[in-house]
N, C-alpha and C positions, 0 to 999 in steps of 0.2 A: 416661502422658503428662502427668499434674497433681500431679504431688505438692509438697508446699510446697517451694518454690526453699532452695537453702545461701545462706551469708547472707556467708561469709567465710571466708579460706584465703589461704596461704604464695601470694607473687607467681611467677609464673611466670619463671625465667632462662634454663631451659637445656630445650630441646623433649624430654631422655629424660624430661624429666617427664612429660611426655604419656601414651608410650608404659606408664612407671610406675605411672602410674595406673592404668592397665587393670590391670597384670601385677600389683597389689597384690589382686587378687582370688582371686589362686589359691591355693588353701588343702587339706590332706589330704583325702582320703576322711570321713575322722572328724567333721570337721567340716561337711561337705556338707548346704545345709538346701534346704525348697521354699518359694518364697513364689507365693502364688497371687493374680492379680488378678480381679478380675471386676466388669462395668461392668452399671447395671442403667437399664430406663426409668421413670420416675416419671412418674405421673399421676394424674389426679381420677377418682375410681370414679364421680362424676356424671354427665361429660361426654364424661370419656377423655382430657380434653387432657393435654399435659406441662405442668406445675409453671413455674409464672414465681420468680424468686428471693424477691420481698419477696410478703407479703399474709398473712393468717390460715392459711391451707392451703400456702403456696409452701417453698421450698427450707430460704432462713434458719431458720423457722421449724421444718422439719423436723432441721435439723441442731441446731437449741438444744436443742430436747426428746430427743436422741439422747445429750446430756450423762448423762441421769440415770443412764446406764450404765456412766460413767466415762469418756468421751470427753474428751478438752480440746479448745478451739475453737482455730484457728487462722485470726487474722484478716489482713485484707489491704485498706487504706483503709476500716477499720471495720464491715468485711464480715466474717462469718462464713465463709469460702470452704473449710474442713479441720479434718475432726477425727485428733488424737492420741491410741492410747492403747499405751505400752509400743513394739513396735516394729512395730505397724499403722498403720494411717491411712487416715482416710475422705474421699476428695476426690471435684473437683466436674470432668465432664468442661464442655466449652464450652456446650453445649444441656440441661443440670442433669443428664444421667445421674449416677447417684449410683456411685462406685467405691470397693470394698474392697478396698485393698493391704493382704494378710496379713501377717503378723508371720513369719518365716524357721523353720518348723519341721521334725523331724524324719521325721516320718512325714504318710501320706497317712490315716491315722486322724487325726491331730491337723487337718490341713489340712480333713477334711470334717469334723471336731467346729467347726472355726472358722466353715468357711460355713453351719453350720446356726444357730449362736449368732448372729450378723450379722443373718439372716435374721430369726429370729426376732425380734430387738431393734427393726427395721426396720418387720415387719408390727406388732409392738405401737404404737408411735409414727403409722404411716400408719393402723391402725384407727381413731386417736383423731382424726384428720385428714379423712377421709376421701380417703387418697389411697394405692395401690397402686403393685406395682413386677413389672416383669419383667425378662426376659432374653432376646433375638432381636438378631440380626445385624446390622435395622435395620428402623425407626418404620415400619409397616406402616400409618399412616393420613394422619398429618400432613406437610404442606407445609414445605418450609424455611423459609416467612414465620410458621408458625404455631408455629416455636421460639423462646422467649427464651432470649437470652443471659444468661449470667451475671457476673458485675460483678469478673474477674479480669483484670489488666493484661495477661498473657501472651496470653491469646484475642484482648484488641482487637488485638496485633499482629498475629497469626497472621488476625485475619478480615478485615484489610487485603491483609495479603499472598499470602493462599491464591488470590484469580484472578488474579493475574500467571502463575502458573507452574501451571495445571490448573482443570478446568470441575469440577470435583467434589469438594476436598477443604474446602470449607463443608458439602457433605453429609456427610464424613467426619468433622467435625467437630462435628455437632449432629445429626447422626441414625444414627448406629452406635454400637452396643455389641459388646462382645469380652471373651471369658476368656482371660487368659494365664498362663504360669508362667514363674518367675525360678529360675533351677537356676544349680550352681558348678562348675567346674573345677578338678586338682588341678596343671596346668602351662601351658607356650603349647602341646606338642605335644596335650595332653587338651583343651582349648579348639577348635583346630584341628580334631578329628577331631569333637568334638561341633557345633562350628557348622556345618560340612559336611555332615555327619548331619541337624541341623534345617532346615536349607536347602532340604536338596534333599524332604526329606519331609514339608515345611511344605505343600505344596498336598494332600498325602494324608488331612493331619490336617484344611486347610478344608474338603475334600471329607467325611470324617466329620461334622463337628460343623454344617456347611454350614445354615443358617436364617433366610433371609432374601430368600424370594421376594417378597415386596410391598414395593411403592409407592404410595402414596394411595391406597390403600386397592384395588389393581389387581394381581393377578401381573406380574413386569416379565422373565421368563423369562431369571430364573437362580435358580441352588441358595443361591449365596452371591453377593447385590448389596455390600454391607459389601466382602468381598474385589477385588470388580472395581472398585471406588470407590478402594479405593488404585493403581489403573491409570492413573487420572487425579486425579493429585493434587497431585505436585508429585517430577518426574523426578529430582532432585537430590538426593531423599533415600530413593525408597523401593526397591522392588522385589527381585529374588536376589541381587543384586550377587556378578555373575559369579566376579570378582575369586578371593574367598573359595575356590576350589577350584582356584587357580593355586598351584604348586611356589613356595615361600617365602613362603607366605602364616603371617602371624603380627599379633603387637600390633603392630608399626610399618607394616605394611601396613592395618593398618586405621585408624589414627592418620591416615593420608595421607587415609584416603576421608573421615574426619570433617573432617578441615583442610579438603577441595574440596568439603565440603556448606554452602551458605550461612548464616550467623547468622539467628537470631531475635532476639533481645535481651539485654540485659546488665541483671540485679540487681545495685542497689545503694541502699543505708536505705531498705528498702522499695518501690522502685519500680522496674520494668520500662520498662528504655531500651530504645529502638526500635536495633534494628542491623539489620532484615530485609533481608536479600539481599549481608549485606556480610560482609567474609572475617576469618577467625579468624587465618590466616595475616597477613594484616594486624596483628589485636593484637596478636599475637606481636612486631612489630616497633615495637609503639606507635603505629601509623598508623590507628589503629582510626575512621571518621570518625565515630561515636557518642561515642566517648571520645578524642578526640583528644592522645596524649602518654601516656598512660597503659597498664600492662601488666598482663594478663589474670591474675589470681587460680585456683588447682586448683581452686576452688568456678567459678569459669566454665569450667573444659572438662569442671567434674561437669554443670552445666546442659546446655552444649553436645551431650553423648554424647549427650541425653533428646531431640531434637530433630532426629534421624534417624531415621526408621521403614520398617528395611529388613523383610521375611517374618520374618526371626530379628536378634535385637539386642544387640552385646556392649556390655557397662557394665565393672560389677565384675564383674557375671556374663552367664549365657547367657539373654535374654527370647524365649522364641517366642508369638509373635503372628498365627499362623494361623487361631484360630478366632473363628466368631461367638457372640455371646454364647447362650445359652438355660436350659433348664430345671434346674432343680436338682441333678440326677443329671448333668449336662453339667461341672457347677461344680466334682465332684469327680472325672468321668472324664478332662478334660483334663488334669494336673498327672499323675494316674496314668498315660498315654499314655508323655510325655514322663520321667516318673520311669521308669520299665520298660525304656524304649528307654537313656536314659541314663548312670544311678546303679549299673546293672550289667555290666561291662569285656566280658563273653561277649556279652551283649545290643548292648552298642553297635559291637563287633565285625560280628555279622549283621548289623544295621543299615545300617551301614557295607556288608558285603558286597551288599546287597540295591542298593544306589543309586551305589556309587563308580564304574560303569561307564557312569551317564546322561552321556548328552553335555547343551555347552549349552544346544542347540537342542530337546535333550527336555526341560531342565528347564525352559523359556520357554516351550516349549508346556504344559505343565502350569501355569502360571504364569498361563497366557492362559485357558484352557479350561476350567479346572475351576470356575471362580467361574459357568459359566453350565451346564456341565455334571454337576459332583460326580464321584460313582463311575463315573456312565455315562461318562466321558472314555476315549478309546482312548487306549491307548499300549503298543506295542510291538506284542506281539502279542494283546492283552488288554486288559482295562481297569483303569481306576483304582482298582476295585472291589477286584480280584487284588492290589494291590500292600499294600492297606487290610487285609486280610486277613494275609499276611503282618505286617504291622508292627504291627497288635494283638498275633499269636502271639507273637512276638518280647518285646514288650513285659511279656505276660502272664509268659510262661517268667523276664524280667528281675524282674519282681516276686516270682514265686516264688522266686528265689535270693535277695532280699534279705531273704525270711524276717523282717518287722518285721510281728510278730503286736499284735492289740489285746487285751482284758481275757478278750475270747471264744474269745480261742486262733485267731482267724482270720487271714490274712496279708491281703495289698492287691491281690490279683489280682481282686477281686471289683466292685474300681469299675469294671474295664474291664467289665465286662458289659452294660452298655447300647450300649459301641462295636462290642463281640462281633455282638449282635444288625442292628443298624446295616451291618456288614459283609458279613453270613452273606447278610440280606435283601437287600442292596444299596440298600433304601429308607431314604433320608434325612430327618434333622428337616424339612428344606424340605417334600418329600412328603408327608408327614404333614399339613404345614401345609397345600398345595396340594390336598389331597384330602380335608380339611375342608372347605376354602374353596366346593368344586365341589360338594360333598354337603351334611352335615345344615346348614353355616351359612350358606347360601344366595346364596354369591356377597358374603358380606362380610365385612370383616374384625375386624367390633367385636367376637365372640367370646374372638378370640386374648386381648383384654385381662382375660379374666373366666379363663379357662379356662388360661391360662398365666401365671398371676400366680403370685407364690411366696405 
């Protein structure tokens, strides 16, 4: 959702550009990389609070000394707001969660050799600081007033315009974190068959990795709060979009849903122009009333795509965004998940077979349900639990045909193992958390911060 804005690009004439854009994504097998994101909570090991951006101990602060590692700063009205390095990037969600967008690589060994290095780099700099970091769904103690914002033009738009259109997506916006993965497609019909696939299996995957039963510091009785928070956020850009599993669905059919999702803002030398609630289709025609006369640049409908947040999300590639963020072994089971189910033609075939038969109304109830229920969700004749099962096996058998061994001679079917478990038991990270909470930590939640810190 933050990665430093494009800055500049070929004017827009003719709307196949649009569509073009997307279809420039598709690329051989051979080429097929993973990038993995994951969002973390920063805070004072004193207090517990989250991190304000300026002060001795604050964000700035934590991002300049992150340089020594070879980071470049990327600034933003003389704000440190992103670091660069190679084709990673470290940025800053709206309430300081700190985000590592991985670099595009080929294996799920490289992708967990990268989230341990991060990590690592991270706890050295917050030792020196005395400030910690984790990974949960969403801020299990603090109040929305008790977030700072951080000093990026894009947030002040979006924290004006987030309660016009939903009572929840400023909590979505400063108190959730999430692991997601960016995967590629090799045509429009291999796209097709894999966003369908992540769609309708996105809520199987929140129900997995699901962590995020508290609220100030209170169980607020669901598995995944983060996920139900995009329920009420802002109708025009998020949820299954039905759409997507209708006969001719392709890049130009999704071109239309981004054209009828409202603008945020327009970059330009550096500054974020307000467009919130106004239409792309418009620019297209130069009637843009932020930009009055003027015609939208490919670097504006590369922003634009960034600014829907459907369950699964096409760009250049396929982003699923199902899960809540958590513990480190999470960091590298999600990418593995969705690489197993994907990256391999037999795999994403069952996959396929396992869900091309949900109707809409099942997949909306799953859509609905699962964020307050996880595994235990009914559906069909079983629960969600059954389907979870299923689509680890799936994924696992997918990893072992892609046979991408590390130095030890071992393949990638080994990250799925904490989902394995997760599944077999039917008890979720949420569980986990909740049946701490009831037992040794005595009905509070300051533990999680000590004991789930990476």
């Amino acid at each position: 959702m933050s990665a430093p804005p494009t800055t500049r690009g070929e004017p827009i004439t003719d709307r196949r550009q649009l569509a073009a854009y997307l279809e420039s994504g598709c690329k051989p097998a051979s080429n097929w990389r993973i990038g993995t994101e994951h969002e973390k909570f920063a805070y004072r090991t004193s207090d517990l609070r989250p991190l304000p951006y300026d002060g001795p101990d604050g964000i700035r602060e934590l991002l300049t000394r992150m340089t020594r590692f070879g980071w470049q700063p990327v600034e933003e009205k003389g704000n440190i707001i992103a670091l660069v390095q190679d084709m990673a990037n470290i940025t800053l969600e709206p309430g300081g969660q700190v985000e590592l967008s991985g670099a595009p690589l080929e294996t799920l060994h490289q992708t967990c050799a990268e989230v341990h290095r991060h990590l690592r780099q991270v706890k050295e700099v917050g030792s020196e600081l005395g400030i910690a970091m984790m990974g949960l769904g969403f801020q299990p103690k603090w109040t929305r007033d008790d977030i700072p914002w951080m000093p990026k033009g894009r947030y002040k738009i979006m924290r004006d315009y987030m309660p016009k259109v939903g009572s929840l997506g400023l909590d979505m916006m400063t108190r959730t974190c999430t692991v997601q993965v960016n995967l590629d497609f090799a045509s429009e019909a291999d796209m097709v068959k894999k966003f369908r696939v992540s769609l309708a299996l996105q809520p199987i995957a929140t129900a997995l990795f699901a962590m995020s039963p508290f609220t100030e510091g209170k169980p607020n009785g669901f598995q995944s709060f983060r996920s139900h928070i995009w329920t009420d956020t802002d109708p025009d850009r998020t949820g299954d979009i039905p759409f997507v599993f209708e006969d001719g669905f392709g890049f130009e059919r999704y071109v239309d849903y981004l054209l009828d999702t409202p603008m945020y803002f327009v970059y330009r030398d550096g500054t974020y122009i307000d467009a919130a609630g106004q239409s792309f289709r418009d620019f297209l025609d130069g009637k843009l009333p932020a930009l009055p006369g003027e015609l939208p640049l490919i670097t504006d409908w590369a922003d634009h795509t960034t600014t829907a947040f459907p369950e699964a999300r096409l760009k250049k590639y396929l982003e699923m965004r199902g899960a809540d963020g958590g513990p480190w072994r999470s960091l590298c089971a999600l990418p593995a998940l969705w690489v197993g189910l994907l990256y391999d033609q037999v795999a994403l075939d069952a996959a396929w077979d396992l869900a091309k038969d949900w109707t809409t109304a099942e997949r909306a109830h799953l859509r609905a349900e699962v964020p307050r229920s996880g595994l235990r969700t009914t559906f069909r004749k079983g629960t969600v639990r059954d389907v979870a099962l299923e689509m680890v096996a799936i994924a696992r058998d997918g990893l072992a045909r892609r046979a991408r061994n590390d130095n030890w001679g071992d393949d990638e079917t080994h990250f799925l193992d904490t989902l394995q478990v997760i599944a077999e038991s039917g008890r979720s990270p949420a569980d986990e958390l909740l049946e701490k909470f009831n037992g040794p930590w005595g009905g509070s939640v300051d533990p999680v911060f000590k004991e789930y810190a990476y």
